[in-house]
C-alpha positions in Angstrom: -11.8 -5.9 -12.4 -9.2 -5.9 -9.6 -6.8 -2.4 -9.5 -3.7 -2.9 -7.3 -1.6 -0.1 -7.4 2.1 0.8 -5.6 4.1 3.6 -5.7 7.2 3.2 -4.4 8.7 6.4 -3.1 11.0 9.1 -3.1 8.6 10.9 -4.7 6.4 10.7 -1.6 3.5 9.2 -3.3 2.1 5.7 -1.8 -1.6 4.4 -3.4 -3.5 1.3 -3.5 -6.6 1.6 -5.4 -9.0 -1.4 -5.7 -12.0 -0.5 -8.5 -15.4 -3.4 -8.5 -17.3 -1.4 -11.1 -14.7 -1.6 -14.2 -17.3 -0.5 -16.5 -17.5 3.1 -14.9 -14.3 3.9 -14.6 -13.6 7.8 -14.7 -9.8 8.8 -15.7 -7.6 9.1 -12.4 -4.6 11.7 -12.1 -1.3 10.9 -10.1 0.8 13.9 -9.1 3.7 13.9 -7.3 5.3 17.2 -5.4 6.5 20.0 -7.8 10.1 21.8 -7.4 10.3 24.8 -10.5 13.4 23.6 -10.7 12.8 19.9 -11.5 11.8 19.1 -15.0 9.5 16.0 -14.7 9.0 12.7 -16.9 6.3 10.3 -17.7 7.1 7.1 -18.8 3.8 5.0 -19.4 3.0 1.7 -20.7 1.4 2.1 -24.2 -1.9 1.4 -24.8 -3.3 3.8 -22.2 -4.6 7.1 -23.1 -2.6 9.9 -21.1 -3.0 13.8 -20.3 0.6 15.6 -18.7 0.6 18.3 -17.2 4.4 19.0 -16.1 4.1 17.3 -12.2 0.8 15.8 -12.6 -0.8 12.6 -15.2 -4.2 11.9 -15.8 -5.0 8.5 -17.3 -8.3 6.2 -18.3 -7.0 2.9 -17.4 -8.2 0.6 -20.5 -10.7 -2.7 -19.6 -8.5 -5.2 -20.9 -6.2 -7.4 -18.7 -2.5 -6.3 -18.3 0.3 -5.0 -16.1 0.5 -1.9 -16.9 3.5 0.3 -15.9 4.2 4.2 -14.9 7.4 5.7 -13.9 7.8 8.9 -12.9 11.3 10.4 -12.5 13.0 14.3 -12.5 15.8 15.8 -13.9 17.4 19.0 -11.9 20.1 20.7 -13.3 20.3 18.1 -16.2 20.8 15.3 -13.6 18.4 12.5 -12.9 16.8 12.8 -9.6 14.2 11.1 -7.7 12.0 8.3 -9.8 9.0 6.5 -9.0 7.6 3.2 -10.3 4.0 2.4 -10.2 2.9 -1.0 -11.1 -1.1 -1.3 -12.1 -2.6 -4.9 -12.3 -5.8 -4.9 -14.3 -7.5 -8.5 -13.3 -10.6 -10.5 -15.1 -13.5 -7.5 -15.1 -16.9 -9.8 -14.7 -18.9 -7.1 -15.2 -18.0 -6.7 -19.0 -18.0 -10.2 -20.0 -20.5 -11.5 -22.4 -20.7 -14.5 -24.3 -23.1 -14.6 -27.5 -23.2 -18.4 -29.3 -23.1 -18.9 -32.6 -25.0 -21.7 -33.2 -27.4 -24.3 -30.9 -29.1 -27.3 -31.9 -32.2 -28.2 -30.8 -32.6 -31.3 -31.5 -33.5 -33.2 -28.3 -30.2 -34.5 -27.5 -30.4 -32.2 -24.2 -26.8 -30.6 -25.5 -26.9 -27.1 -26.6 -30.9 -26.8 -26.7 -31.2 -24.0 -26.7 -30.2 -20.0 -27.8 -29.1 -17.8 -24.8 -26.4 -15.1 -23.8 -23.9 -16.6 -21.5 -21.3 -14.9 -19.1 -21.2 -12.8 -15.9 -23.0 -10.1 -17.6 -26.2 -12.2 -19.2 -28.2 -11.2 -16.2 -28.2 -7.6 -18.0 -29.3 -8.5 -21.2 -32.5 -6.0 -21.6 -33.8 -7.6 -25.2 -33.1 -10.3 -27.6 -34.5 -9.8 -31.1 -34.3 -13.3 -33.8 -35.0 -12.4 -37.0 -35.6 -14.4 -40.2 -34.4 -14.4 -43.8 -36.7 -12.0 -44.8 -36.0 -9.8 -41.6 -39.4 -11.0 -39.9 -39.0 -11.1 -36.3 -39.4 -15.1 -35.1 -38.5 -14.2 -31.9 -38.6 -11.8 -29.2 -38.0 -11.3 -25.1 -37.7 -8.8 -22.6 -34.9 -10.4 -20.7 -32.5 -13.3 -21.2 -35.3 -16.3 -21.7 -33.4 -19.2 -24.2 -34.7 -19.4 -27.7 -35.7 -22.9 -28.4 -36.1 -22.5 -32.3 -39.8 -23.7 -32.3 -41.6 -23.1 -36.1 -38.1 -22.8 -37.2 -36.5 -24.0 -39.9 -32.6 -24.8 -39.9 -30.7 -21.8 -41.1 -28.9 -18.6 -40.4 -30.8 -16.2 -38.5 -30.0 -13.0 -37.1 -30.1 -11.2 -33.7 -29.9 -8.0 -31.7 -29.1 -8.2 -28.1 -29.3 -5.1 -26.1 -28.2 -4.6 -22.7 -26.9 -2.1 -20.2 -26.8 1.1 -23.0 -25.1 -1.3 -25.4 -25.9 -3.2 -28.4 -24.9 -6.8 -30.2 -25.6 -8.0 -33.3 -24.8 -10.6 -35.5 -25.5 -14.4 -37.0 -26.4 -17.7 -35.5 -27.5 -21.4 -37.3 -30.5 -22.9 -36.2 -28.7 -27.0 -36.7 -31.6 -29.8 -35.8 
């Protein structure tokens, strides 16, 4: 995940932030300079979660792609003052992506062989569970090694896929 963010002045505030580990993200506060006699605004794009504090905002940026918008602008005397617009681009975050498959068919056709977790996070899958029917475990791996189906039988099993502090679970057919 990419973070570009401009703040156009006159509120004197100018940022660029650029964030690589989107999955860490702590909340970030904007503030811009306080007048007691200015009464100040928030205008934020929905979606985000959001803490005001009069001059200053705090915000967790969500993970999800988007241009998100804030505007800050005063009032002094009951007349609008200065206003800033700040423009955040949330880009493609690789490190949350993960692809799970719902099906594979091994039946030697060398096209989808195989069971395995796909996507830029796969190389952080920390255990992959198969289990039966009858909840017997079939299968069972340290790490992201494929399932080939061996000594099974077509059908619907289920998994449990854990990886970085976070867990997956669901359904996928065995099809020969």
């Amino acid at each position: 995940m990419k973070w570009l963010i401009l703040i156009l002045l006159p509120l004197q505030v100018f940022a660029q932030e650029i964030y690589n580990n989107c999955g860490d993200i702590l909340p970030q506060t904007y503030q811009v300079n306080y007048d007691i006699n200015k009464e100040y605004f928030w205008d934020i794009s929905s979606g985000i979660i959001v803490y005001n504090n009069n001059n200053e905002v705090t915000i967790q940026w969500p993970d999800s792609n988007g241009t998100y918008i804030i505007l800050a602008y005063t009032t002094k005397f009951g007349c609008e003052g200065d206003t800033s617009y700040y423009e955040i681009i949330i880009e493609d975050c690789p490190y949350l992506q993960l692809y799970i498959p719902n099906s594979f068919t091994p039946n030697g056709d060398n096209w989808n062989e195989t069971f395995y977790i796909q996507g830029a996070s796969s190389e952080k899958v920390e255990q992959i569970l198969i289990y039966n029917r009858w909840g017997e475990i079939v299968y069972e791996t340290n790490n992201n090694t494929p399932w080939n189906g061996e000594d099974c039988q077509i059908g619907i099993y289920s998994y449990s896929v854990r990886t970085n502090n976070q867990h997956y679970s669901g359904i996928v057919h065995l099809i020969k």
